[in-house]
C-alpha positions in Angstrom: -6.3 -9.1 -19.1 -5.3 -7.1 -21.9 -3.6 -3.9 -22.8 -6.0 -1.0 -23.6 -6.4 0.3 -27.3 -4.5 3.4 -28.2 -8.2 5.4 -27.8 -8.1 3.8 -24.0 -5.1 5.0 -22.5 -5.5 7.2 -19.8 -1.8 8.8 -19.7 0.6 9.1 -22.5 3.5 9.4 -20.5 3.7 7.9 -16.4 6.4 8.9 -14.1 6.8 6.7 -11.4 8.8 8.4 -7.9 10.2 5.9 -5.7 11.1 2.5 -7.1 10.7 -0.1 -4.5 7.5 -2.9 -4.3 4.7 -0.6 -5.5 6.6 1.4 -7.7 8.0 -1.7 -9.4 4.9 -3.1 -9.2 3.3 0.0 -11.4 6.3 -0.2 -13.5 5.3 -3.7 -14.7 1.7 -3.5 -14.6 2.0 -0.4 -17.0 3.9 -2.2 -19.6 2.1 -5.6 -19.7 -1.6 -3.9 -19.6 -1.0 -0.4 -21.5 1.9 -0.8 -23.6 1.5 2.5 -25.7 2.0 4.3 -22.4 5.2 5.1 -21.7 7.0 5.0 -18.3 10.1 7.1 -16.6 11.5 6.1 -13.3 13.3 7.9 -10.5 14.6 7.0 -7.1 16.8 9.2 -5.4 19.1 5.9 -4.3 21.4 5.6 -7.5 21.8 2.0 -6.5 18.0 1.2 -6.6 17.7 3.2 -10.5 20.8 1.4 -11.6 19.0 -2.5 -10.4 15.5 -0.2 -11.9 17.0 0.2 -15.4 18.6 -3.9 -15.3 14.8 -4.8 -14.5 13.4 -2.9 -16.5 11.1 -1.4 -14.7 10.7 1.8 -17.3 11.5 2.6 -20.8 13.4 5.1 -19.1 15.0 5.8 -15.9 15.6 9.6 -15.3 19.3 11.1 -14.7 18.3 13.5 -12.3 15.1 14.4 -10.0 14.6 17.9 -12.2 14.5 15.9 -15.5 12.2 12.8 -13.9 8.8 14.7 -15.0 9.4 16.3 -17.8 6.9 15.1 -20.5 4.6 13.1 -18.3 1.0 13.3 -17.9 1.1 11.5 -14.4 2.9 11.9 -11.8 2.7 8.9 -8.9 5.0 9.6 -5.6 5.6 5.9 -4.5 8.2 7.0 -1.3 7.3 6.5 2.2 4.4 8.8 3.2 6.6 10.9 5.2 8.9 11.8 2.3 6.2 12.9 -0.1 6.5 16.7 0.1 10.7 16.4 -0.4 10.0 14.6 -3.4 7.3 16.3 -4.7 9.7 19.6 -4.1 12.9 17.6 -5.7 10.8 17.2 -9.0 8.7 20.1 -9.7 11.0 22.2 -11.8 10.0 19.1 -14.8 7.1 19.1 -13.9 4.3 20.2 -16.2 1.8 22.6 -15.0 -1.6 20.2 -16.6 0.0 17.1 -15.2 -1.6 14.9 -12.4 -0.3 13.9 -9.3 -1.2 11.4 -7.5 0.9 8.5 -5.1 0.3 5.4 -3.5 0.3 6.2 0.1 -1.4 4.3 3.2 -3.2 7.5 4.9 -4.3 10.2 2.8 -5.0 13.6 4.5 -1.3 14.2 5.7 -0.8 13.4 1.8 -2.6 15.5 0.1 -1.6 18.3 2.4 2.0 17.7 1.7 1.5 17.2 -2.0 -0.5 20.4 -2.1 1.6 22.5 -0.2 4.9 21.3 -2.4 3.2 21.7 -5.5 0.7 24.9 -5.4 -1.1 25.4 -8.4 -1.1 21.5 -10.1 -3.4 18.7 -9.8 -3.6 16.6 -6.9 -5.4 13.5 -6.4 -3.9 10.8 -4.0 -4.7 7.5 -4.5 -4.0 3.8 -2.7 -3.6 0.8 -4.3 -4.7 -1.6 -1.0 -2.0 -4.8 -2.5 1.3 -5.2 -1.1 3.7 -8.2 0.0 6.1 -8.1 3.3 9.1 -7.9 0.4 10.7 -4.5 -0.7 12.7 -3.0 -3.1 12.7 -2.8 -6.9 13.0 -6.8 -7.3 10.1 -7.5 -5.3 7.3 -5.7 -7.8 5.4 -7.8 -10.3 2.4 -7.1 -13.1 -0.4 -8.8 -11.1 0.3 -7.0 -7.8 -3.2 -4.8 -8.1 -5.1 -7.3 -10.6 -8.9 -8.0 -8.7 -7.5 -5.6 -5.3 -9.2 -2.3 -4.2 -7.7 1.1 -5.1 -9.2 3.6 -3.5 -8.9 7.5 -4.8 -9.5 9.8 -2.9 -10.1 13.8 -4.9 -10.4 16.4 -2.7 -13.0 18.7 -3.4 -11.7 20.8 -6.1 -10.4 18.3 -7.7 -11.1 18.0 -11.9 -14.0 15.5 -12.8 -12.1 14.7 -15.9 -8.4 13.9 -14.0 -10.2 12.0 -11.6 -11.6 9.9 -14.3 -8.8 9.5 -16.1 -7.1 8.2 -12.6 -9.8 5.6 -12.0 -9.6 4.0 -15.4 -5.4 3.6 -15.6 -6.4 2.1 -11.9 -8.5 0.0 -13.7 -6.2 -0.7 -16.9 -3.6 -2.1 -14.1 -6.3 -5.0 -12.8 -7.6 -2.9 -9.5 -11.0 -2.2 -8.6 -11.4 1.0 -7.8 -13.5 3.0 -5.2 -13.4 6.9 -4.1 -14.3 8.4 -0.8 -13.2 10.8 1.3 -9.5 11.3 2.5 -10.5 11.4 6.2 -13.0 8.4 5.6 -10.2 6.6 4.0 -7.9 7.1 7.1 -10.3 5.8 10.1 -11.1 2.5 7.9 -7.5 2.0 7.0 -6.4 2.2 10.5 -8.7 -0.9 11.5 -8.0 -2.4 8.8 -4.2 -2.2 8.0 -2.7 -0.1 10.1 -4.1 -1.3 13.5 -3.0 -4.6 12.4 0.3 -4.5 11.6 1.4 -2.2 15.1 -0.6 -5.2 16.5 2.2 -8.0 14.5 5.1 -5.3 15.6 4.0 -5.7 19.5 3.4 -9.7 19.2 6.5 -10.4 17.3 8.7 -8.0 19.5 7.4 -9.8 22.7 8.1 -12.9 22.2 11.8 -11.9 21.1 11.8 -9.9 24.5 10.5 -13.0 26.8 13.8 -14.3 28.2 12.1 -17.8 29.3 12.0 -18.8 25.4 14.9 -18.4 23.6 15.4 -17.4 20.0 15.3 -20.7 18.5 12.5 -21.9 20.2 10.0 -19.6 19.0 11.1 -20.1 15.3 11.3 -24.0 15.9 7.9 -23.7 17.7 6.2 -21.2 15.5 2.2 -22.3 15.1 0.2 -20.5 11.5 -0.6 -17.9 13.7 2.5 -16.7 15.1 3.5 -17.0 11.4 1.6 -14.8 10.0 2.1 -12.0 12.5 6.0 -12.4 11.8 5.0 -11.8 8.0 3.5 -9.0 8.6 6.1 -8.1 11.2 8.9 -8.1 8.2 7.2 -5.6 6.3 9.2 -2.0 5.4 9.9 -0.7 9.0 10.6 3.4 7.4 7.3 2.7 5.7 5.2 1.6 8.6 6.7 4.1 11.1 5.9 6.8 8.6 2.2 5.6 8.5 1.8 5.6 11.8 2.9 8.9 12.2 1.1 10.2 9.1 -2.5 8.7 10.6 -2.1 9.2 14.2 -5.0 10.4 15.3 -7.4 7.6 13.3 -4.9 4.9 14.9 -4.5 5.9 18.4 -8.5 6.0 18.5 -9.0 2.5 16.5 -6.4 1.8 19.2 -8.6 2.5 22.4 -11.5 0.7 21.1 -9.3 -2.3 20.7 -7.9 -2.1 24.2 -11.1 -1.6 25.6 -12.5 -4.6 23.4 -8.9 -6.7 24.5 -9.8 -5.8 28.2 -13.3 -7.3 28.2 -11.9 -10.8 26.6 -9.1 -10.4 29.4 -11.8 -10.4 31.9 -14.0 -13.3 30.1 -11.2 -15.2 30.9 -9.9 -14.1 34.6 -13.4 -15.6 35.1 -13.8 -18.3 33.6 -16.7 -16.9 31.0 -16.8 -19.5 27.9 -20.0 -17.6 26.6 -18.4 -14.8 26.3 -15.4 -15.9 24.6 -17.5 -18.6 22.4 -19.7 -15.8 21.6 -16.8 -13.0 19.9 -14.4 -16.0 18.4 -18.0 -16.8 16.2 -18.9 -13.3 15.7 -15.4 -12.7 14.2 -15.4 -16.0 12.5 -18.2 -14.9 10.1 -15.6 -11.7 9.5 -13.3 -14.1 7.8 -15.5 -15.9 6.1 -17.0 -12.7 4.4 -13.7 -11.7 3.3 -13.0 -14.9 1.7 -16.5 -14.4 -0.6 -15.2 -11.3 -1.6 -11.9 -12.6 -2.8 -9.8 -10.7 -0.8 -8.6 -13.7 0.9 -8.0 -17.3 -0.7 -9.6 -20.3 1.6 -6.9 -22.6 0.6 -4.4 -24.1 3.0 -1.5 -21.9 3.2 -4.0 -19.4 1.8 -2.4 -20.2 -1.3 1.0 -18.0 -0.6 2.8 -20.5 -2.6 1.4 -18.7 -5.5 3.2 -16.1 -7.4 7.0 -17.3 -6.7 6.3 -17.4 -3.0 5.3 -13.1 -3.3 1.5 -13.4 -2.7 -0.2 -10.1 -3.8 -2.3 -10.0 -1.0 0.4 -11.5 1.6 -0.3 -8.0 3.7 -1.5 -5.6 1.9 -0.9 -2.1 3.0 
C-alpha cells in the first residue's frame, strides 16, 4: 500500500490518546502509509509513554495530558470506553477548537455522549476500527492491523460533511474499509457480533476452570481447536471488555435473550433425541462461516493462518 501524496493527507498533525494495541497500532500505520502526517502520543501510564517513545510509536510523545493536543488536527481517544470522557476532560485545555475527535471504541452511543458532554462545542465523530488481537499494550500494535478490515464511522447528525470525509479517507490511507451508519445500529450488530461472543468465551473458559472433576492440567493438556479458540478470545483486555459490556448493555442483554432462547431449543433437540433439528441449525450456521471466509474476513487455512504476522493475527478477535 503506499503512503498518500502530500495533496492526500487528511490530517497534518494526529494525536493519538491511549497507547496500548490500537493506539500502537494507529501509531504505525500512520507512519508507514502517511508519512507527511505527523503523530503525538499520550498515555496517562508514564511507564507505557516511556516503552511508546523506545517503539516509536510517534514522532513525539507528549509531557503532559494539557500539552498532548496542541497543534493536532485529530484527535483519536484509544482508552477503554469507560474512560473516554476523563480523558477527553484531561486534554482539552490543548486542544484546538476546529480539531476532530474521534476514538476507537467497541459501542458508540455511550461514546459519543461522553465525548460530547466533555468536550461541548468541538467536533465529534466516533469511529471503530473492527481489527484487534487478544495481546495488549504498546508492544503488541503493528502497521497492517486495519489493512482489508471494516471501520465503521459513525457522525451523529450534526456532524460536518467535510470532517466526516476527511475521517473516512485517513481510515482508508491506514488499509481499512470503511462503512458509516448509525451509532445505535452500530451497537445492536456489534453485540451479536463481538460482544455477545466474547461474554460467551468468558462463561466457557471460566467453567471449565470451575468444574472440579477436571483439573487444571487436563483441560490445557486436552484442549480440542474449539476450546482453543474460546481461551483466545478469553485472554483478551479484561478492563476493556467489562467496559464494553457496560457501555452497550442494553443491545447485549437483548442479543443475549435471543441466544438463550435459541440455546434452549438446541437443549431440547437433544433431551430428545431430535437429529433433524440439530442437523438442520449446525448446516444453517455452516453456510455463516463459509460466507465470512468469501468476504475475507476469515482465512480458510488450517490454523486459520494465525501463524501469520509473528504469531499476532490481525483478525485473531477483533473487537
Amino acid at each position: 500500500m503506499r503512503g498518500c501524496e502530500v495533496s492526500d493527507v487528511p490530517f497534518r498533525q494526529v494525536t493519538i490518546v491511549g497507547l496500548g494495541l490500537l493506539g500502537g497500532s494507529i501509531g504505525h500505520a500512520v507512519q508507514a502509509y502517511l508519512p507527511d502526517t505527523a503523530v503525538v502520543g499520550w498515555d496517562a501510564d508514564s511507564e507505557v509513554r516511556a516503552q511508546a517513545a523506545e517503539l516509536g510509536l510517534a514522532q513525539r510523545i507528549a509531557d503532559s495530558a494539557e500539552t498532548a493536543a496542541e497543534g493536532s488536527e485529530l484527535v483519536i481517544f484509544c482508552v477503554p470506553v469507560g474512560a473516554m470522557g476523563a480523558a477527553a476532560r484531561a486534554i482539552a485545555p490543548g486542544l484546538a477548537k476546529d480539531a476532530l475527535v474521534s476514538d476507537v471504541g467497541s459501542s458508540k452511543e455511550t461514546v459519543a455522549a461522553a465525548l460530547a458532554e466533555a468536550l461541548p462545542g468541538h467536533h465529534v465523530i466516533p469511529a471503530h476500527p473492527v481489527a484487534g488481537t487478544e495481546r495488549s499494550g504498546p508492544d503488541a500494535g503493528f502497521a497492517t492491523l486495519f489493512r482489508n478490515r471494516w471501520c465503521i464511522v459513525t457522525p451523529p447528525a450534526d456532524a460536518d460533511p467535510e470532517l466526516s470525509a476527511r475521517l473516512v479517507a485517513f481510515w482508508e490511507a491506514l488499509g481499512a474499509r470503511v462503512e458509516t451508519m448509525d451509532a445505535a445500529h452500530h451497537d445492536k450488530v456489534l453485540a451479536v457480533t463481538s460482544h455477545l461472543p466474547h461474554l460467551i468465551a468468558y462463561t466457557i473458559v471460566g467453567t471449565a476452570s470451575d468444574l472440579e472433576q477436571v483439573t487444571q492440567s487436563e483441560v490445557i493438556k486436552y484442549s480440542a481447536g474449539g476450546f482453543r479458540d474460546f481461551t483466545r478470545i478469553a485472554a483478551s483486555d479484561p478492563t476493556m471488555w467489562r467496559d464494553v459490556f457496560l457501555s452497550n448493555k442494553d443491545a447485549v442483554l437483548e442479543m443475549l435473550q435471543r441466544f438463550t432462547e435459541d440455546l434452549t431449543e438446541l437443549q431440547k433437540a437433544i433431551r430428545k433425541g431430535d437429529g433433524d433439528v440439530l442437523f438442520d441449525h449446525f448446516t444453517r450456521t455452516r453456510a455463516i462461516r463459509r460466507g465470512i471466509i468469501e468476504m475475507g474476513q476469515d482465512d480458510a487455512r488450517p490454523d486459520f493462518g494465525r501463524s501469520d504476522h509473528n504469531g499476532a493475527k490481525a483478525s485473531a478477535e477483533q473487537e
